[in-house]
Backbone as CSV, one residue per row, in Angstrom:
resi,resn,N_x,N_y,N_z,CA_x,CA_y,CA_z,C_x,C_y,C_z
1,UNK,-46.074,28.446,-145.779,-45.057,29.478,-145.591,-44.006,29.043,-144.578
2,UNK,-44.331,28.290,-143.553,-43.283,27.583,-142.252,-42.652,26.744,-143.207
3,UNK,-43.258,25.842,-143.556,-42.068,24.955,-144.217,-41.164,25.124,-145.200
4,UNK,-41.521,26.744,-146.102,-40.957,26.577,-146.789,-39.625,27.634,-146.274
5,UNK,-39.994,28.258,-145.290,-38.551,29.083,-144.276,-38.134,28.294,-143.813
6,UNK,-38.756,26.826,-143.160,-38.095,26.308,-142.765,-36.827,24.956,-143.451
7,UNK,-37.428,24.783,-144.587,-36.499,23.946,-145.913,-35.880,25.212,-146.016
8,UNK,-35.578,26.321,-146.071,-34.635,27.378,-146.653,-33.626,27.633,-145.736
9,UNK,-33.560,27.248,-144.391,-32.931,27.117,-143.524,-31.967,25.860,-143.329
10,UNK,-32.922,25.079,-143.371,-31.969,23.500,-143.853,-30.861,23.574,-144.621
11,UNK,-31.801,24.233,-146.069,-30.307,24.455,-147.161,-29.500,25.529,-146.915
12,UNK,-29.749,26.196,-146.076,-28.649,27.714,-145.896,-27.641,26.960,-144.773
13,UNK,-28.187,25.911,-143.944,-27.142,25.516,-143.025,-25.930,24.627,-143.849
14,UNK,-26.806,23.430,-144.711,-26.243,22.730,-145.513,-24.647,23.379,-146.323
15,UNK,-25.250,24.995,-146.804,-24.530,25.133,-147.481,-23.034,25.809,-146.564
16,UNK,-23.708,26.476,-145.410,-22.256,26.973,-144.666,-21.697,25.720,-144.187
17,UNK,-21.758,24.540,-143.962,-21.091,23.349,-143.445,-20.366,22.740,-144.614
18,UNK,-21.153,22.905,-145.647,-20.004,22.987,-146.806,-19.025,23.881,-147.108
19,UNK,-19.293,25.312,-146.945,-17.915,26.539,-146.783,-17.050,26.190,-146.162
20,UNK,-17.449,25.494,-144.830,-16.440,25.016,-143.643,-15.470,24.044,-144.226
21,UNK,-16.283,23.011,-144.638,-15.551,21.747,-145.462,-14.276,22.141,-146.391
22,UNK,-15.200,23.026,-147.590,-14.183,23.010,-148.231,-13.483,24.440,-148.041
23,UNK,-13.593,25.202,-147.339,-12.634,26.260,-146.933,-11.335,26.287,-146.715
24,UNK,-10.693,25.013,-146.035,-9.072,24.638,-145.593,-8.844,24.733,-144.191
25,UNK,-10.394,24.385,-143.731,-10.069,24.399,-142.333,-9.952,23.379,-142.162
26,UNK,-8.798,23.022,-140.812,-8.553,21.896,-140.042,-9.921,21.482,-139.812
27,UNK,-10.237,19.958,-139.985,-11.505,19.271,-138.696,-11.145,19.511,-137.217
28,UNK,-12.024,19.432,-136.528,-11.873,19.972,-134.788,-10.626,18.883,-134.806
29,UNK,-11.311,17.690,-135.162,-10.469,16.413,-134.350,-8.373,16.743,-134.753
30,UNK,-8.613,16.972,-136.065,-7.659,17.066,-136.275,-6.439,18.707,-135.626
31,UNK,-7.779,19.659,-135.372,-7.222,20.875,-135.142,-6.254,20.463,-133.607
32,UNK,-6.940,19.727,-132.579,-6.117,19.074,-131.876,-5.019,18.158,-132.053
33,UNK,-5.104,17.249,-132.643,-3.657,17.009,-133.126,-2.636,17.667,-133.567
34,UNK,-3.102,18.929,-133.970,-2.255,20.120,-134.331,-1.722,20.474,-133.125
35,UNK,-2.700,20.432,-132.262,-2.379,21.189,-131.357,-1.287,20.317,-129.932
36,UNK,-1.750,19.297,-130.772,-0.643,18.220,-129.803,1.235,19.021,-130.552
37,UNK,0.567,18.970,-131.811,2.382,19.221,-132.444,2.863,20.204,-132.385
38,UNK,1.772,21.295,-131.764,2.910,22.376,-131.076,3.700,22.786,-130.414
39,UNK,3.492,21.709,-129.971,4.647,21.448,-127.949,6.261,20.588,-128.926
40,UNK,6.093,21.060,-130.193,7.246,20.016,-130.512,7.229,18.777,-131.757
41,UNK,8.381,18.590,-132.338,7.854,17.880,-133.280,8.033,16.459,-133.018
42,UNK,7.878,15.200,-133.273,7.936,14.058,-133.002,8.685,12.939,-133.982
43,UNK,9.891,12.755,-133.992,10.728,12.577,-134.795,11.733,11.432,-134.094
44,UNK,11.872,10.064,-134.382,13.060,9.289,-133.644,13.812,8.768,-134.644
45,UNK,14.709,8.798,-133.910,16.005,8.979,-134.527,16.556,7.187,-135.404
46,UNK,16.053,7.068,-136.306,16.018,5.632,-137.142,16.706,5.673,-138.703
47,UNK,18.071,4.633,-138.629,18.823,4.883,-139.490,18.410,4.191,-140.805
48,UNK,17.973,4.710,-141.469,17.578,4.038,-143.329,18.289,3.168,-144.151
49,UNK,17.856,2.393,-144.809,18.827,1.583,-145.470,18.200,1.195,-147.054
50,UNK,18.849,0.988,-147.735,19.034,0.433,-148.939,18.551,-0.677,-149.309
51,UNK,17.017,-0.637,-149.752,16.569,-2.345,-150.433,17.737,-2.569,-151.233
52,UNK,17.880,-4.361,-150.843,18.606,-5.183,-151.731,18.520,-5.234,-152.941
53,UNK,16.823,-5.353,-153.186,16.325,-5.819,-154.714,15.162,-4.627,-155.012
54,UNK,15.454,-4.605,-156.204,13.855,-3.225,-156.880,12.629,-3.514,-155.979
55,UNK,12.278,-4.710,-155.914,10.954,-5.121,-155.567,10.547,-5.414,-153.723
56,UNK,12.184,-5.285,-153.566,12.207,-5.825,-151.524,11.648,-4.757,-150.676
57,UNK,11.241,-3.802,-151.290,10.955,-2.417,-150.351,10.224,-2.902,-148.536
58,UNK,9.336,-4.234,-149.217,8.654,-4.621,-147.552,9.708,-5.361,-146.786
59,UNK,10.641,-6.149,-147.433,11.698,-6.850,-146.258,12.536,-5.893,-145.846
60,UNK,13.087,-4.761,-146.388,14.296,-3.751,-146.256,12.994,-2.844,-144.729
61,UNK,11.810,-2.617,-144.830,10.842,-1.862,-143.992,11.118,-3.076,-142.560
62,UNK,10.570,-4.138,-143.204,10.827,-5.067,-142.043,11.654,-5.079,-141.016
63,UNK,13.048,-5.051,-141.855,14.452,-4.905,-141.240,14.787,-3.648,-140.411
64,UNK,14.331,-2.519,-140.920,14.330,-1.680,-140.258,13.642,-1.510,-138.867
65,UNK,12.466,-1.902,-139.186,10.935,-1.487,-137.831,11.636,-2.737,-136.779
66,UNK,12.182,-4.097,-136.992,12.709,-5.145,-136.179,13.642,-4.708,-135.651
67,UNK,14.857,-3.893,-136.641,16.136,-3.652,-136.143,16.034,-2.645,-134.762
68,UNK,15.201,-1.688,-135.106,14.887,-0.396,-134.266,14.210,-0.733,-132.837
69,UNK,13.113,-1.779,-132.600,12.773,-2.761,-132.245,14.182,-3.265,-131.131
70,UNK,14.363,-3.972,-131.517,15.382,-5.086,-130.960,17.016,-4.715,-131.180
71,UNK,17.509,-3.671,-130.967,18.658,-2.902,-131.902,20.030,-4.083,-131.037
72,UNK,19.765,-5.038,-130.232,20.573,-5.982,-129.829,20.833,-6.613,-130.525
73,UNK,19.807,-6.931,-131.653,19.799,-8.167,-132.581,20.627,-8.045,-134.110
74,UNK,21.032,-8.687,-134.813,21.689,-8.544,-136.066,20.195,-9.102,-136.915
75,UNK,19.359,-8.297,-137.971,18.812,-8.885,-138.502,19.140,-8.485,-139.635
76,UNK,19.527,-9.358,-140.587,19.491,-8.544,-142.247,18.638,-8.940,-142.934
77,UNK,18.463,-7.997,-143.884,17.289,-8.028,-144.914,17.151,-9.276,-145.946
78,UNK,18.899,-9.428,-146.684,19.328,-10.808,-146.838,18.341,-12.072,-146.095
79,UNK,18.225,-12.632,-145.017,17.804,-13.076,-144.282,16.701,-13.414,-144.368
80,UNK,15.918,-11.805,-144.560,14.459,-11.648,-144.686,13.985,-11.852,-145.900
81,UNK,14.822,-11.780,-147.059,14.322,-12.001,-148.218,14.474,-13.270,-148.634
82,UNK,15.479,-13.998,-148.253,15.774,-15.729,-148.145,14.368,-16.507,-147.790
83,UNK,13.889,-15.968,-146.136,13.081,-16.857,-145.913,11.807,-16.248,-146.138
84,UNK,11.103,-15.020,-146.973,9.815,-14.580,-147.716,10.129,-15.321,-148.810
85,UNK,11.013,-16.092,-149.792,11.302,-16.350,-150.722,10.677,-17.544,-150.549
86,UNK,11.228,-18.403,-149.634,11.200,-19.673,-149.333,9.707,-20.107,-149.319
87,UNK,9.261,-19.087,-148.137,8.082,-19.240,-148.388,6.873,-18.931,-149.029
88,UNK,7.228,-18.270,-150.032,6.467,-17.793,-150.918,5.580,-16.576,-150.375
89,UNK,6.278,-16.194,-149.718,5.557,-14.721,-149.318,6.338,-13.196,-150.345
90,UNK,6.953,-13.457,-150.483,8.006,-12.612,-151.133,8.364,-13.327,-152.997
91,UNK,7.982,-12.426,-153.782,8.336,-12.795,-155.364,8.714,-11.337,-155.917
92,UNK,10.005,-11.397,-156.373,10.938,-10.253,-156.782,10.324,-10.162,-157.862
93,UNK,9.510,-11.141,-158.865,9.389,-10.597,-160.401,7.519,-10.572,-160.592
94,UNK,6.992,-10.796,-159.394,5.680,-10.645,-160.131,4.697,-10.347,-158.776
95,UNK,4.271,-9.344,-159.171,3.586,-8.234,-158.356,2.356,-9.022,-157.545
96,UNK,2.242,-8.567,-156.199,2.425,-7.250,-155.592,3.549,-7.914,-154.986
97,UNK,4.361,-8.604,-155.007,5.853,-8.933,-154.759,5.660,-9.270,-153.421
98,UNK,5.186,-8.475,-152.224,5.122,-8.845,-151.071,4.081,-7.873,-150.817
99,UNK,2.456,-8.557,-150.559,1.743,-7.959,-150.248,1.438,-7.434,-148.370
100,UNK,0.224,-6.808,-148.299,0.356,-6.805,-146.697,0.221,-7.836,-145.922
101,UNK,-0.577,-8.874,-146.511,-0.696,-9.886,-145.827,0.342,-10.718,-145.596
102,UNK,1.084,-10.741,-146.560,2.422,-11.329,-146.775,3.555,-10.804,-145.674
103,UNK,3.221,-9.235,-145.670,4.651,-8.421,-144.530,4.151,-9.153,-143.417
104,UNK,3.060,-9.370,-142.735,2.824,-9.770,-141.334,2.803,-11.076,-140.720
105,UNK,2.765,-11.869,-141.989,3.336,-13.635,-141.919,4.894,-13.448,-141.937
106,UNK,5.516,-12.547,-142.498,6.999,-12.440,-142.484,7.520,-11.713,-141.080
107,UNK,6.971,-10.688,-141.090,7.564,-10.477,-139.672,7.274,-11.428,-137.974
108,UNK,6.554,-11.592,-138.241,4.898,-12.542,-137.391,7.063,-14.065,-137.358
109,UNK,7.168,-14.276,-138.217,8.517,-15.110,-138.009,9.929,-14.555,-137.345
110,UNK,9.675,-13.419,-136.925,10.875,-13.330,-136.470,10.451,-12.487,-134.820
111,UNK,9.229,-11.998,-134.711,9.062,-11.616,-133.071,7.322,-11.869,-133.027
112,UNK,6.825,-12.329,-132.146,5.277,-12.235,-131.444,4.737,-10.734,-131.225
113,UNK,5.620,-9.822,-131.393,5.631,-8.297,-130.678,5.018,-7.814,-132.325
114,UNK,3.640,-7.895,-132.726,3.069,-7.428,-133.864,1.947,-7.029,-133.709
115,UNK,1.825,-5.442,-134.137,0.432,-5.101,-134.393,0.039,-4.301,-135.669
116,UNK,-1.289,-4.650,-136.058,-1.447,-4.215,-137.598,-2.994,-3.740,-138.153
117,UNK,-3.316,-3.403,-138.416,-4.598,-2.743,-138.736,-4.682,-2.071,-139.749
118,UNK,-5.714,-1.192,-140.138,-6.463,-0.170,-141.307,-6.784,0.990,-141.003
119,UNK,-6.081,2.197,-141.583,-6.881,3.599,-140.897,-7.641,3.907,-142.292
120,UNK,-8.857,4.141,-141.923,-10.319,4.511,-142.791,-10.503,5.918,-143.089
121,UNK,-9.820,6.709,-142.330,-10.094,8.298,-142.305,-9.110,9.012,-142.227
122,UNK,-8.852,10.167,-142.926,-7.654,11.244,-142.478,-7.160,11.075,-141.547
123,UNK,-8.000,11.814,-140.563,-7.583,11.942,-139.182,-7.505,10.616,-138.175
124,UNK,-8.242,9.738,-138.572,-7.575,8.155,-137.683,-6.374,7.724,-138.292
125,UNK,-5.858,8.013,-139.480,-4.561,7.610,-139.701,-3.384,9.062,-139.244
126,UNK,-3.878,10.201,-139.126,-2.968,10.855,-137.924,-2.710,10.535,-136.721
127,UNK,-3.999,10.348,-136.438,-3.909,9.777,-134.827,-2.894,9.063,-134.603
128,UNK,-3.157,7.633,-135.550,-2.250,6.654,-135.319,-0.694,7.034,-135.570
129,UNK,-0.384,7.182,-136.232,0.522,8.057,-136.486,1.752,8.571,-135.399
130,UNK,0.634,9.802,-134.819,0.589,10.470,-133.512,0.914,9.658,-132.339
131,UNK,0.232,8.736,-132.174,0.005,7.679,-130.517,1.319,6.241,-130.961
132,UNK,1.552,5.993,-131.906,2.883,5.049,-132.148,4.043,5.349,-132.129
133,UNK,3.826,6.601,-132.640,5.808,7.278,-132.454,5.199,8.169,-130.904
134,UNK,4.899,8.329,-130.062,4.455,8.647,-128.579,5.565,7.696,-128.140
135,UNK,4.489,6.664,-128.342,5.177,5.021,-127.888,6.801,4.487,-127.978
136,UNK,7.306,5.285,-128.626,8.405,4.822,-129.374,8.346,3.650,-130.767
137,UNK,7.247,3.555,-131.378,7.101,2.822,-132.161,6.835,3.356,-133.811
138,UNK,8.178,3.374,-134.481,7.686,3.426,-135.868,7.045,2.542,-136.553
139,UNK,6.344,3.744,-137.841,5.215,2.543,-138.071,5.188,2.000,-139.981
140,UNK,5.244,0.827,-140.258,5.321,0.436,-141.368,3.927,0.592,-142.021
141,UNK,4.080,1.593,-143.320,3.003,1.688,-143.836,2.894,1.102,-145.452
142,UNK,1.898,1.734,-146.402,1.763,1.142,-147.834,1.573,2.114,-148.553
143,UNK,2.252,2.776,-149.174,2.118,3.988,-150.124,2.326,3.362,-151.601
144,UNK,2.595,4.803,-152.234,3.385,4.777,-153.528,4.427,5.016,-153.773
145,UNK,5.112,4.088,-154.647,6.424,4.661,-155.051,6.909,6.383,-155.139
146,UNK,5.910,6.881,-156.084,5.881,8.480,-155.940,4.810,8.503,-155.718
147,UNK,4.750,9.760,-154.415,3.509,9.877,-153.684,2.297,10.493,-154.207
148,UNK,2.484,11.357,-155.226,1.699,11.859,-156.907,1.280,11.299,-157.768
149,UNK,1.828,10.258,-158.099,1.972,9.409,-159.178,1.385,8.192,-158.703
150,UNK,-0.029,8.242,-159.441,-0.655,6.721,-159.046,-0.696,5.560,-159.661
151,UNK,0.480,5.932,-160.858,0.617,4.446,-161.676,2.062,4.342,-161.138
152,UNK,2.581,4.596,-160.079,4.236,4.371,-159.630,4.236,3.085,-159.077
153,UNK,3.367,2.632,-158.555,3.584,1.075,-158.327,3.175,1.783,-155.863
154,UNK,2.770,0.346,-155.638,2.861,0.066,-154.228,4.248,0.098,-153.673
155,UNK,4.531,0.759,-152.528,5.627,0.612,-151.769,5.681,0.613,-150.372
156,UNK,6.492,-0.031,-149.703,6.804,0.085,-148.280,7.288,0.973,-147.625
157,UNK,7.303,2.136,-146.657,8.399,3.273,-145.943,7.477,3.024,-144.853
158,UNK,8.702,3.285,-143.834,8.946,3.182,-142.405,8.716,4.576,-142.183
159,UNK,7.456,5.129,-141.141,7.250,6.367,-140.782,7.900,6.298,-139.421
160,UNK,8.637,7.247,-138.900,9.516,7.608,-138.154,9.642,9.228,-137.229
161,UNK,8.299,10.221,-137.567,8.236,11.264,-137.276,7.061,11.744,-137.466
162,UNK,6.253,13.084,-136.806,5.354,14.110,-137.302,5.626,14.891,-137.049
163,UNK,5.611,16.184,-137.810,6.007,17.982,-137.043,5.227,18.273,-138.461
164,UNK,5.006,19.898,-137.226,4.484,20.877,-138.268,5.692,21.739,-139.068
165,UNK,5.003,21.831,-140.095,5.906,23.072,-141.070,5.760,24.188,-140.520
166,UNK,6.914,24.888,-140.493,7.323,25.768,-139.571,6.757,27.111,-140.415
167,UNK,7.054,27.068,-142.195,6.714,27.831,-143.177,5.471,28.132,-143.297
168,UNK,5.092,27.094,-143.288,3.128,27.338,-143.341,2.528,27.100,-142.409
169,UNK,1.376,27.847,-142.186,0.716,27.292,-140.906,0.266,25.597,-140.961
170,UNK,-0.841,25.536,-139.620,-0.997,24.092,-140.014,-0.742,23.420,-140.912
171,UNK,0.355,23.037,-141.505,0.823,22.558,-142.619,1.376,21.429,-141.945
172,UNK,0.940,19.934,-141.887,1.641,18.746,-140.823,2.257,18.169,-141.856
173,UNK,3.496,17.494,-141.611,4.452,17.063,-142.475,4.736,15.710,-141.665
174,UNK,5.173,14.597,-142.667,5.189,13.474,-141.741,6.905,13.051,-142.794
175,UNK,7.533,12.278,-141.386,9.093,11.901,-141.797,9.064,10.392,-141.622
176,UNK,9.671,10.298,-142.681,9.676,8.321,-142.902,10.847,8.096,-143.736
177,UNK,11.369,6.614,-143.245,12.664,6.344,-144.484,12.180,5.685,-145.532
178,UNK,12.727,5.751,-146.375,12.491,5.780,-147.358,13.546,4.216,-148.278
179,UNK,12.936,2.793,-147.914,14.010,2.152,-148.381,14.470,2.104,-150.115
180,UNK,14.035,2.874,-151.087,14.244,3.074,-151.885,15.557,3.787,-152.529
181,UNK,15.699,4.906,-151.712,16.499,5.885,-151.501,17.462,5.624,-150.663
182,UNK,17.378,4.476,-149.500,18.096,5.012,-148.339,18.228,6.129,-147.747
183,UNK,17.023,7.614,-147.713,17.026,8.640,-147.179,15.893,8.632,-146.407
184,UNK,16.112,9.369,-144.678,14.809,10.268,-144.569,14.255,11.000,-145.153
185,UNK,12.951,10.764,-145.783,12.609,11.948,-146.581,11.109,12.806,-145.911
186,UNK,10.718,13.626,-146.325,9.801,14.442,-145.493,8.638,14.150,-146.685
187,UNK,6.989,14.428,-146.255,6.189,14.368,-147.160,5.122,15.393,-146.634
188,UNK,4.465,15.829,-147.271,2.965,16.752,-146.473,2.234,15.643,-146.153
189,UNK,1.629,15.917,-145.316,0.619,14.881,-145.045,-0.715,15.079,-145.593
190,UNK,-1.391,16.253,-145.989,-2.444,16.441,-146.775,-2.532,16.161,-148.103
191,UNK,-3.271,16.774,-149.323,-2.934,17.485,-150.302,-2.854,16.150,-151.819
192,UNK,-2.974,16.627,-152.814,-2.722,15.792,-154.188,-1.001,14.888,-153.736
193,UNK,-0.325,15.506,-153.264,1.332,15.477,-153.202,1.543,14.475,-151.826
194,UNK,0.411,14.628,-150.974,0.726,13.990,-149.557,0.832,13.063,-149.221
195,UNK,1.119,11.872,-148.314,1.380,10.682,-147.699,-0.137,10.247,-147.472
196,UNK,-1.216,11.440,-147.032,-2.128,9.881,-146.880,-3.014,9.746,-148.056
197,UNK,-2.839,10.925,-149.225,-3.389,10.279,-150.299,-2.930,9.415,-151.039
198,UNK,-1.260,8.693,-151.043,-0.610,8.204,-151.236,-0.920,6.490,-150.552
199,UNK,-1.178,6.978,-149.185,-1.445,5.698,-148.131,-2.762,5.353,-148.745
200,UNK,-3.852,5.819,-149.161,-5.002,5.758,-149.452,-5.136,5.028,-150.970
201,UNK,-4.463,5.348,-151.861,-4.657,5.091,-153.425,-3.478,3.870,-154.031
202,UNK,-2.630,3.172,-152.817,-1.544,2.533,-153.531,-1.598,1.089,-154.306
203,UNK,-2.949,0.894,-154.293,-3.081,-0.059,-155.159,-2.581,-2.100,-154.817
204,UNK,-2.212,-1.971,-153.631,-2.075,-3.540,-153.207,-3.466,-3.982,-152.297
205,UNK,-3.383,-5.233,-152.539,-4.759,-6.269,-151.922,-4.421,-5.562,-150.956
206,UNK,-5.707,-5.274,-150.171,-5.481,-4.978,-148.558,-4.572,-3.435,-148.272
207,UNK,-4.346,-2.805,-149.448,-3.485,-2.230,-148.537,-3.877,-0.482,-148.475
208,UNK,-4.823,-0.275,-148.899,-5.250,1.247,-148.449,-5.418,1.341,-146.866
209,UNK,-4.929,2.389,-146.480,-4.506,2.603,-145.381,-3.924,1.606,-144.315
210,UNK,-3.255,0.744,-144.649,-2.800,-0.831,-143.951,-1.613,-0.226,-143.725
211,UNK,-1.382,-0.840,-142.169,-0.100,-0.559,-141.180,0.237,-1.255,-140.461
212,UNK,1.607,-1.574,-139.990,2.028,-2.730,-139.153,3.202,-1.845,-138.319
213,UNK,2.924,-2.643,-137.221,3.821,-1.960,-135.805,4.952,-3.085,-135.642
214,UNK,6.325,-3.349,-135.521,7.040,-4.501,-134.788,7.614,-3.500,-133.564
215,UNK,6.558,-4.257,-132.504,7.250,-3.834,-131.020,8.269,-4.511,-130.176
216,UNK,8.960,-3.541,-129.240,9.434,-3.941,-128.858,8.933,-4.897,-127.310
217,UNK,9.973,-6.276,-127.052,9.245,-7.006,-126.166,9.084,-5.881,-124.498
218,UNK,7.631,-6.175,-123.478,7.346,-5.490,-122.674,8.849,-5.788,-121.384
């Protein structure tokens, strides 16, 4: 009779930690990060530009995260796509065109000021997120072309912001340019529609949740 109140207890806990789960509640960890973005949204001010070629989306990201970086310097994308070419890091006609490993041998040539890693979890890729634009550092990530659409192909955008939606509650929205477009564009960060299921599913070697920082020198 104990064990079997007590297995009935097990599964009655089991099952409210699942209500929790899938209810739409924030995780603690993350409910704080929320709570970081209430004091304000986190947004720097980084001007977008226009890939050269269909396929340059990582040298046009490059150019940007360096330019912003080092805004003394003249770097063009031109430039960047010359010498990924050269070296075979960069191929305009046959996929993944410029993989991640490829962006960080390319940038890795033009400053020592590089950092790059993998976020594994929701909320460690908020964090990061969160603690790089702190820094002043936008951060080059690996999505999809359309952030819905998982046969749209791998792409490069420069994240540049986090704030909450003002419309919905905890609703975190993340701002990145967009070298496709040449626009800032806004994305949810949760959800079928969002940036990190997008960051998560894009389909290049290496590149679910893969991110690269170009800092500026100390």
């Amino acid at each position: 009779m104990k064990k079997s109140t007590r297995t009935s207890l097990v599964i009655l806990a089991l099952l409210c930690m699942g209500a929790v789960l899938y209810s739409g509640f924030i995780p603690l960890s993350e409910k704080f990060l929320v709570h970081q973005l209430q004091a304000g949204p986190l947004i720097l001010s980084m001007k977008p530009i226009q890939q050269m070629q269909v396929t340059s989306c990582g040298e046009a990201a490059i150019t940007m995260a360096y330019s912003y970086a080092h805004p003394e310097a003249s770097l063009q994308e031109s430039n960047v796509i010359a010498y990924a070419s050269q070296m075979g890091l960069f191929t305009a006609d046959r996929p993944p065109f410029t993989s991640p490993a490829s962006m960080l041998k390319i940038a890795k040539n033009y400053t020592d000021e590089i950092s790059s890693g993998r976020a594994f979890t929701q909320t460690q890729g908020l964090g990061l997120l969160i603690q790089k634009i702190q820094h002043d550092q936008p951060v080059i990530i690996d999505v999809l072309t359309r952030l819905n659409d998982p046969d749209s192909g791998a792409h490069f955008v420069v994240v540049m912001g986090v704030s909450l939606d003002e419309t919905r509650e905890n609703t975190i929205l993340i701002h990145y340019n967009n070298p496709l477009t040449a626009r800032s564009e806004v994305a949810p960060w949760s959800g079928a529609n969002g940036l990190w299921n997008a960051w998560q599913n894009n389909g290049d070697p290496g590149g679910p949740g893969w991110w690269m920082v170009v800092g500026a020198p100390d």
